[in-house]
C-alpha positions in Angstrom: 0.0 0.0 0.0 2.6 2.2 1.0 4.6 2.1 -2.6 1.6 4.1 -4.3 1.0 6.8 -1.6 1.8 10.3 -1.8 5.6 11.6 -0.3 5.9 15.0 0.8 9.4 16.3 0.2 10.4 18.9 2.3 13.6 21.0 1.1 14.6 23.9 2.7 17.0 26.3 1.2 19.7 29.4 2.3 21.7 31.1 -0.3 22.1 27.8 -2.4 22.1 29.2 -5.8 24.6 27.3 -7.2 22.8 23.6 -6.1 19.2 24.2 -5.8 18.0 23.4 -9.1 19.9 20.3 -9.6 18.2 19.2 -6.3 14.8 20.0 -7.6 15.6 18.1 -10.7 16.2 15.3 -9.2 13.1 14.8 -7.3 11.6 15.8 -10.8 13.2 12.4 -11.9 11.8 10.3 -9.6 10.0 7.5 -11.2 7.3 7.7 -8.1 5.4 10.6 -9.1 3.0 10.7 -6.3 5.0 13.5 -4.7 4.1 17.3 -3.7 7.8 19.3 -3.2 7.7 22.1 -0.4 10.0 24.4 -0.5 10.7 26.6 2.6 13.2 29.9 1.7 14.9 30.5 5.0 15.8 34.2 4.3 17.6 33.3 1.4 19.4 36.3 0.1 21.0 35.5 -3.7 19.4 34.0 -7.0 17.9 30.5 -5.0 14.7 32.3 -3.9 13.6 33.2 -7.2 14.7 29.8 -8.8 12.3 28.4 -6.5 9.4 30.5 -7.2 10.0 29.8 -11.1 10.1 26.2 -10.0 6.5 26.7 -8.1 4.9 28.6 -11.2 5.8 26.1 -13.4 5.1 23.2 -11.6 1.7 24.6 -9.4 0.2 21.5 -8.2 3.4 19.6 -7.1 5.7 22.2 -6.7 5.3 24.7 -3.3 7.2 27.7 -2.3 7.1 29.4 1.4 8.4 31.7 3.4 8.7 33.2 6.9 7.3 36.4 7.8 9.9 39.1 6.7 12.0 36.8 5.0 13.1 35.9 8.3 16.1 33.2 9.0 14.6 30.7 11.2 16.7 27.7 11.2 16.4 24.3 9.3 14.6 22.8 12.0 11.8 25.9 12.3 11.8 25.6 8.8 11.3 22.0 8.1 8.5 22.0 10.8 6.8 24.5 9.5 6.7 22.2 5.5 5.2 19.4 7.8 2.9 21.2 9.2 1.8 22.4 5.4 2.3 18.6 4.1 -0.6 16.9 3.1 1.1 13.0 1.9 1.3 10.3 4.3 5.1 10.3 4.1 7.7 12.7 4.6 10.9 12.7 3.1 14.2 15.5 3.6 16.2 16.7 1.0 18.2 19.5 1.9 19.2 21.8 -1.1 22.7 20.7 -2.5 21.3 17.1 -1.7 20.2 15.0 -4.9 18.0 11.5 -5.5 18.8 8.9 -8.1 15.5 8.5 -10.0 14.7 5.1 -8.1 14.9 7.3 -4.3 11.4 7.3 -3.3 10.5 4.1 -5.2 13.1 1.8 -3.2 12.1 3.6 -0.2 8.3 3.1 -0.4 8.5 -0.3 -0.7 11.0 -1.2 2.4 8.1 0.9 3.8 5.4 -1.4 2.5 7.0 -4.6 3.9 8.1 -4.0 7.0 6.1 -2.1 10.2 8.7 0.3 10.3 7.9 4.3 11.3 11.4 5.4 9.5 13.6 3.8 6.9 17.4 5.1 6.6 19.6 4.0 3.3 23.2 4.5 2.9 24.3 7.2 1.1 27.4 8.2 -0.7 29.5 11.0 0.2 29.5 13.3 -3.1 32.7 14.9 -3.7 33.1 14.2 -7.1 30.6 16.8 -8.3 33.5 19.1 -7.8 36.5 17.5 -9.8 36.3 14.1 -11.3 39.3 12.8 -9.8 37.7 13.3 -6.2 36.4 10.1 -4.9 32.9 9.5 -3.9 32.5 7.6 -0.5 29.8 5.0 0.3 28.7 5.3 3.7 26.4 2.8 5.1 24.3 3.4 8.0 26.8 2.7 11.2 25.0 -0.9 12.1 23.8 -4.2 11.3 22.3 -3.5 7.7 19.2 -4.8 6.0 17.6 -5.1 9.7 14.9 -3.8 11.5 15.7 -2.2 15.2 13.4 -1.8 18.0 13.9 0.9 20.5 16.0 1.8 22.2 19.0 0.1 19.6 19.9 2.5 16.9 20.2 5.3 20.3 23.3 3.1 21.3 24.7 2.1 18.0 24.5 5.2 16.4 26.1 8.8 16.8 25.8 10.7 18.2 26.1 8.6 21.5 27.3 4.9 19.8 30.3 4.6 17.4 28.3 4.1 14.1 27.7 6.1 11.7 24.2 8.2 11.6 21.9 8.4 8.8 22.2 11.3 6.6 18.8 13.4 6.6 18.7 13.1 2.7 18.2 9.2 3.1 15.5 9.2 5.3 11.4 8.6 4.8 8.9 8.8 7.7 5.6 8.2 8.4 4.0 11.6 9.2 2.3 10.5 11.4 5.2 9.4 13.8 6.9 13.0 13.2 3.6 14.6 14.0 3.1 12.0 17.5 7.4 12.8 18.3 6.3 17.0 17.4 8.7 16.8 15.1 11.8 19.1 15.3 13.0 21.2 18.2 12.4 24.4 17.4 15.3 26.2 18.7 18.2 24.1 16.8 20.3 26.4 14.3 23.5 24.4 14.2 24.8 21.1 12.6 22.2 18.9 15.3 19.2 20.1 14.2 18.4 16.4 12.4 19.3 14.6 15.2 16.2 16.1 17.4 14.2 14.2 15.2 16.5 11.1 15.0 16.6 10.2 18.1 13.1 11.0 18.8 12.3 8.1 16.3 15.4 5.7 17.5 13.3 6.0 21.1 10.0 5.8 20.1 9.6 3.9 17.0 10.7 0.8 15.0 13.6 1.6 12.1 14.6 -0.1 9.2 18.4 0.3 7.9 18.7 -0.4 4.0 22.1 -0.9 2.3 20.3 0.2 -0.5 22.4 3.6 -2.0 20.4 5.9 -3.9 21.2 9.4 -2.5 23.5 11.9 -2.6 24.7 14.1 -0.1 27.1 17.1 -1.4 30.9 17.1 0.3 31.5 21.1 0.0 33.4 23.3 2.2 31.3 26.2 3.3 28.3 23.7 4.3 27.2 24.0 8.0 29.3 20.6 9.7 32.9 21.8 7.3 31.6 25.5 8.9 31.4 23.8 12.8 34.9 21.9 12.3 36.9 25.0 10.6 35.4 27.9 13.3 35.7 25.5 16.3 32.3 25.2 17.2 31.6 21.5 16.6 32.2 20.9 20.7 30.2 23.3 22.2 27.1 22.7 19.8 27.7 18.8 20.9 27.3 20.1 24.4 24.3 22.3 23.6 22.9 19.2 22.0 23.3 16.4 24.5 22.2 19.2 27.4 19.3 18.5 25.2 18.7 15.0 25.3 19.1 14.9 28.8 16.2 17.1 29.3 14.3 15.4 26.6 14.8 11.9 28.1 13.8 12.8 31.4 11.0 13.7 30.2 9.6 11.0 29.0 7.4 8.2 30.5 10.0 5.0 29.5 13.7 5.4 31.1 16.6 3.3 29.4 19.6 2.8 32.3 21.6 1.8 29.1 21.0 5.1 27.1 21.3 6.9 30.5 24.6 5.7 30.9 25.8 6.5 27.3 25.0 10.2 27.5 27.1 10.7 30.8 30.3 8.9 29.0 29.1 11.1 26.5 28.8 14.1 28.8 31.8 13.6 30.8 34.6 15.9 28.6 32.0 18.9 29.4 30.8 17.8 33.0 33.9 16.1 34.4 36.9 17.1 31.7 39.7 15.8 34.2 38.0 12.8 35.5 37.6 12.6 31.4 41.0 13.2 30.2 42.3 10.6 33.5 39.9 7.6 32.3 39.9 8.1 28.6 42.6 10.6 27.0 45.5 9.0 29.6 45.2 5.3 29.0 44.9 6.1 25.0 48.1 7.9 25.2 49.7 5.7 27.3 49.1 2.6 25.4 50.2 4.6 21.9 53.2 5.4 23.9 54.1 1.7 25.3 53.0 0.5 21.1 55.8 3.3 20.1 58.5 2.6 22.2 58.6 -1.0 23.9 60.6 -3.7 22.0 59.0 -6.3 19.8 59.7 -9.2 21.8 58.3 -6.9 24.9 54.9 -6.4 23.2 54.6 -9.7 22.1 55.2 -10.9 25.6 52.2 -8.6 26.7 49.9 -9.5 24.4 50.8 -13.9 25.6 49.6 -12.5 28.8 46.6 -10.8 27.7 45.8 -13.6 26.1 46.5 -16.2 29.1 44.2 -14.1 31.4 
């Protein structure tokens, strides 16, 4: 049932000139065609808000353009709320606006969908740097678990970032029932930096069953001015983590099920901003110590250590 039902794609867009339209082309390309597109200008300030409106009058009854009172910035995740609220298909999917689909996207996606009794399903998606020079390699990334799986909660919270070691879904790769983003209320408002997906991820990873394809069919743009190159280069990447996980704490306090397991993930998780000494003594020290001991202790030495470590 699911693979003939209508997709709402929500792409919101700042000063992305230079991408936008090859984004929109590609959901243009979809062989699904039960889709409406809506298109939310977050104060955009060069050529991408008009390319949008062109893209809205030409297209009128699939194609939709918004904006915030003002031609206010807002944030992705104000933004993206505000294009659910104004959805009207029974899924929702993100592409953000130097993101692209192969034609197949939604098709693949919708039928995981209509097999499993999944709220979410998450592809792999590959890393897109050679859109710049041909000799750049692309990257495949799969989702950071068991692949080709469904997950109950709470799983993907401890297997995934941004409190386990594998590697979280990109937004692009995503499709949701709406209904489940409407029951989680979607987005938190008040995220402007790099985590604004993740209120919604782990929202879903706690409430809600998930199914991780290895399928690949999405593209998500490598390109040094986007908002996570931004947090790295400026230095900011630690304190919006911070910012971030004060938020999950809150959140999971707040809710009616309590998971000692995820509980004790987010204070390891914590501990460099809580406890940074107790941090660096439990988990920078030994790490050091142990390169140190690989570096300068005789072969036969660390041979003999490992016999040991074995024998124990």
């Amino acid at each position: 049932m699911a693979a003939s039902q209508k997709v709402s794609i929500v792409t919101c867009f700042l000063n992305v000139e230079r991408y936008i339209e090859e984004t929109i082309q590609s959901v243009l390309q979809q062989h699904h065609t039960n889709w409406e597109l809506l298109l939310v200008d977050d104060g955009a300030a060069d050529k991408s808000t008009s390319i949008a409106k062109h893209y809205a009058a030409t297209y009128p009854d699939k194609i939709f353009y918004f904006e915030h009172d003002n031609h206010q910035n807002k944030g992705a995740s104000f933004s993206r709320n505000v294009a659910i609220e104004k959805s009207t298909g029974e899924y929702i999917a993100f592409l953000d606006a130097d993101d692209t689909w192969l034609p197949n996207y939604l098709t693949s996606q919708l039928a995981i969908l209509s097999q499993y009794p999944v709220a979410m399903v998450c592809q792999a998606t590959e890393y897109w740097s050679s859109w710049r020079k041909k000799n750049y390699s692309d990257v495949t990334k799969p989702v950071g678990t068991t692949q080709d799986k469904s997950f109950s909660p709470p799983s993907l919270l401890l297997d995934l970032y941004p409190l386990g070691r594998g590697a979280a879904p990109c937004i692009c790769g995503t499709l949701v029932k709406k209904e489940a983003i409407v029951k989680l209320c979607g987005f938190a408002n008040d995220f402007k930096g790099m985590y604004d997906d993740q209120t919604l991820l782990v929202k879903l990873y706690l409430h809600e069953p998930v199914y991780i394809s290895s399928v690949v069919q999405n593209r998500y743009r490598q390109r040094p001015e986007s908002l996570v190159h931004t947090s790295h280069q400026t230095g900011n990447y630690k304190q919006e983590r911070r910012i971030f996980l004060e938020w999950l704490k809150v959140y999971l306090k707040s809710q009616p099920v309590q998971y000692p397991e995820v509980d004790k993930l987010l204070r390891i998780a914590l501990l460099p901003y809580h406890s940074p000494v107790l941090y660096y003594l439990t988990k920078k020290a030994p790490q050091k110590a142990k390169k140190w001991i690989a570096r300068v202790l005789p072969g036969t030495i660390k041979q003999y250590i490992k016999q040991q470590q074995k024998a124990l």
